[in-house]
N, C-alpha and C positions, 0 to 999 in steps of 0.2 A: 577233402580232408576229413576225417573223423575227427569228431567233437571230443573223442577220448586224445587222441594224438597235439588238438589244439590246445585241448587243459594241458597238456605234458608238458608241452615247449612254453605254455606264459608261465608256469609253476618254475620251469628250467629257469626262467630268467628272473623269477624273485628272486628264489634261493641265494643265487649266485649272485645278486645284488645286495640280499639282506647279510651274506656271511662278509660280501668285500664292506659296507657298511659297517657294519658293528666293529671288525677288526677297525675300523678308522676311528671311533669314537672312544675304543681304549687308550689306541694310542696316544689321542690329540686330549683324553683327560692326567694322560702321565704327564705328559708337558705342559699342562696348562698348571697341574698343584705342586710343582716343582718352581714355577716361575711365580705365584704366587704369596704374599707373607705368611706365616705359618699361622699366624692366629686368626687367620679367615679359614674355618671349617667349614669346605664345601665337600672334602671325601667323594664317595662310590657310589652316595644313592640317587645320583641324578641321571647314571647309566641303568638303575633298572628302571625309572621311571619313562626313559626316553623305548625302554626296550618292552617297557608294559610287565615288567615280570616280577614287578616288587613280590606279590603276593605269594607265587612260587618260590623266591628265593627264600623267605619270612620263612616257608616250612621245610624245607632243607637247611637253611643256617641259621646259627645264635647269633654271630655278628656280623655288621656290614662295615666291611676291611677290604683293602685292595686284591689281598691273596684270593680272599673270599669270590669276592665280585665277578673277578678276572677271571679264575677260575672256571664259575660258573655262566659267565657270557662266552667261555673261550669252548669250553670241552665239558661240560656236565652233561650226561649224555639225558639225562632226568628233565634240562629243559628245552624245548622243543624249538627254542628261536637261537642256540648256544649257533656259535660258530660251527663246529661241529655237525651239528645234528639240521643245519643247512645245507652243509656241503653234501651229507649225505644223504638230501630229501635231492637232490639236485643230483648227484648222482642216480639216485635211482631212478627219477626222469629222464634224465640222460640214458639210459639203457634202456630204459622202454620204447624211446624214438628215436633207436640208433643209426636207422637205417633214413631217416630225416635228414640228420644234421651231418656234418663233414667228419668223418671219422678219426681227422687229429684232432677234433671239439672232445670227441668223447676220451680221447685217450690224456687228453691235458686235465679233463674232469676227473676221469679215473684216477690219475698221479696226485690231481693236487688234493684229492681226499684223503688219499693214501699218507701223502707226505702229513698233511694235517692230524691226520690220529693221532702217529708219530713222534711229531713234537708238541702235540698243544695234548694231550695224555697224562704227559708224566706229572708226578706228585705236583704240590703247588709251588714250583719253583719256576720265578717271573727273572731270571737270569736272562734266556736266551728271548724273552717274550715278543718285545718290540721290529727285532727283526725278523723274529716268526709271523708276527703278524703283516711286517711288511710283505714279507714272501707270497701271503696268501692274495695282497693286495694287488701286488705285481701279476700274480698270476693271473686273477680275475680280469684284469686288463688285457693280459696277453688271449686269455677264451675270447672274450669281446671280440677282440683285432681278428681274432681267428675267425669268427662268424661272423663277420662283419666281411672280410674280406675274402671268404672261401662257401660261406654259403646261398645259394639263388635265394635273393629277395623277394622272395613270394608270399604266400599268406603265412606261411610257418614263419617267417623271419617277421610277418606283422605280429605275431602273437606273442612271438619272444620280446621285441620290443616294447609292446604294449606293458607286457609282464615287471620289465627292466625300469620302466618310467611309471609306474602307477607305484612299483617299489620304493621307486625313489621321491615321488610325490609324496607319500604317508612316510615316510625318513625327516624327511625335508621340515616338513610340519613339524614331525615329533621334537626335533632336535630343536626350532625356534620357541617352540610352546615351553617346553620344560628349561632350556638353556637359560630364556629371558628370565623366567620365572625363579628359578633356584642357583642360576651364576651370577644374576643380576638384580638383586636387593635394591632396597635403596640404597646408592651410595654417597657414605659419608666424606668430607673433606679427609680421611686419613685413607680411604682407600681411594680416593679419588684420582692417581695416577693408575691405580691400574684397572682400570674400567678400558681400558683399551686393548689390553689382554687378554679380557674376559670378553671381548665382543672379537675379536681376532681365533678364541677357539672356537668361537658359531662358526666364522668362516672357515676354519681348516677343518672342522667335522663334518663337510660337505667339500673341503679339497677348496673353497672359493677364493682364498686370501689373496693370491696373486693377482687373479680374474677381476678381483674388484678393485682392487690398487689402481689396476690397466683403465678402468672406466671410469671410477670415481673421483681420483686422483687427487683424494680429498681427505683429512684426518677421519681414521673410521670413529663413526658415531651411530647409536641403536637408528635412526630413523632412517638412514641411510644403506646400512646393513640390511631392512627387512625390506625396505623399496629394491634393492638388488637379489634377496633371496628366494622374493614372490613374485616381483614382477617381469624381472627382465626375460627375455623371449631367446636371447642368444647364450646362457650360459646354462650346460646339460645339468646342474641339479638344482638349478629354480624353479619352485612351481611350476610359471606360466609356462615354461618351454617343455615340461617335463606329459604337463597337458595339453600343448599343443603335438606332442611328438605323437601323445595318443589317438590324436584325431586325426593326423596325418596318415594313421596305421589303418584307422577306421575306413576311409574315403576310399581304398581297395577291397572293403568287404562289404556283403549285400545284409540289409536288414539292419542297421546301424543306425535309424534316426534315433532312436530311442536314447542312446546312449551319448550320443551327440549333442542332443536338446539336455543332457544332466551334465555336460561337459560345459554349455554354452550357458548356464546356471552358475557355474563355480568361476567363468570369465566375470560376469554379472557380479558376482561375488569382492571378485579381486579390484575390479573395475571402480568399485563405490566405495571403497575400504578410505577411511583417512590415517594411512598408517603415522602419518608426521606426527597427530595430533592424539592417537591411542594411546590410553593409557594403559599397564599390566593387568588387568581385571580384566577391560575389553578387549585387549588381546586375546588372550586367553580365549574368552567365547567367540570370539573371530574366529583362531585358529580352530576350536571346534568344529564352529560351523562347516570351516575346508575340509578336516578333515570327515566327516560326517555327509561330504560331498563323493570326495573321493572311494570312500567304501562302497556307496550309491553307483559310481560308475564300475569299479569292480563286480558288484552284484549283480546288475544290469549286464554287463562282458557273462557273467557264469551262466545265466540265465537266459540268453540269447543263441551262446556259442559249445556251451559244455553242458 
């Protein structure tokens, strides 16, 4: 396989991770400030922080307002991580290895780009939004099942996946780092019933609420929540499974110790963490450190294979 064709198909499977991503983290913040009391001002800047793009958004807008926000994570075509402007990095990956992947992959990418301009385009009216974003999420499922189930498993379908989990490993991070940090204050005896709210949209911005209901079976609480969203090995957007998915990708391809021994680094990592006993500060430079791992193993994949 060309090392050009390999970057195409793991870039395929960011893209189309990072756009079903973000459309989730708008949704699950419209429902979280709705269910909320009105005099806890948490607003829309915790979606650019999670999406790294505060600085870009600062010099295209004056305020930071839902229309605003939404907007410009849905369809600004100005920023480069917009929903939009994923779908259409992902598209054009898509076209370049078309002759790779199953040819109704390509034509479900082609539509759901198309349908996306479409509706996530028009002026800033957030009417129709929620289920526009759902649609994109549905779809992104449905590409998955599609290549999942129609394309040979071979090293292109390792790269894609590699691409799809290393995506969701730096998500996964972003959304505990900044969630804990900016949804999760101290909380006082008057917001104190809904501290269970605010730890219930960690899990829904990662899809986990149900998944961890099943295992936990236990009132959600922070130290519980991070021990299921880092550790656990069986639930597709927790760290350790999202890393070990990568290394299971790895074990079919030659020339791989390198990136293995940076993978087997960030277990070491997870391994000695006292999440029970962390506090918001050390957090914080925890999750750095993962994610500061995680680029490392990226880096290392570009520098091996592309």
């Amino acid at each position: 396989m060309l090392s050009r064709v390999a970057s195409n198909i793991y870039w395929l499977g960011r893209y189309l991770e990072r756009a079903e991503n973000t459309a989730r983290i708008i949704n699950v913040n419209t429902n979280l400030l709705l269910d909320l009391p009105k005099h806890i001002k948490l607003g829309w800047q915790p979606l650019l922080e999670i999406t790294s793009t505060s600085d870009s958004f600062k010099a295209m807008y004056t305020e930071v307002n839902e229309l605003n926000v939404s907007y410009f994570l849905m369809a600004e075509p100005n920023n480069p991580s917009s929903i939009l402007s994923s779908l259409m990095a992902a598209r054009e990956n898509a076209r370049t290895i078309r002759e790779i992947i199953p040819r109704e992959v390509w034509e479900q990418i082609n539509s759901l780009y198309l349908v996306a301009k479409e509706q996530l385009s028009q002026p800033k009216n957030n009417r129709h939004r929620y289920d526009n974003l759902n649609k994109i999420i549905q779809s992104n499922q449905a590409i998955t099942g599609t290549l999942a189930g129609s394309m040979t498993h071979d090293e292109g379908y390792d790269f894609l996946r590699m691409g799809r989990n290393i995506e969701r490993a730096d998500m996964t991070t972003r959304i505990i780092d900044v969630r804990t940090a900016t949804l999760l204050p101290n909380v006082d005896q008057d917001i104190a019933p809904f501290e269970t709210i605010q730890w219930m949209s960690v899990l829904k911005s990662l899809t986990g609420y149900q998944m961890y209901r099943r295992q936990m079976r236990l009132r959600i609480n922070r130290k519980d929540v991070l021990s299921f969203l880092l550790l656990d090995e069986k639930f597709p957007r927790a760290l350790k499974h999202t890393l070990k998915q990568v290394e299971y990708c790895l074990s079919d391809l030659p020339n791989s110790e390198q990136i293995t021994n940076k993978l087997s680094q960030l277990y070491e990592e997870l391994a000695h963490a006292q999440l029970k006993t962390l506090r918001q500060e050390s957090l914080h430079e925890f999750i750095d450190d993962l994610q500061l791992g995680i680029h490392s193993v990226h880096d290392a994949l570009s520098r091996q294979y592309f």
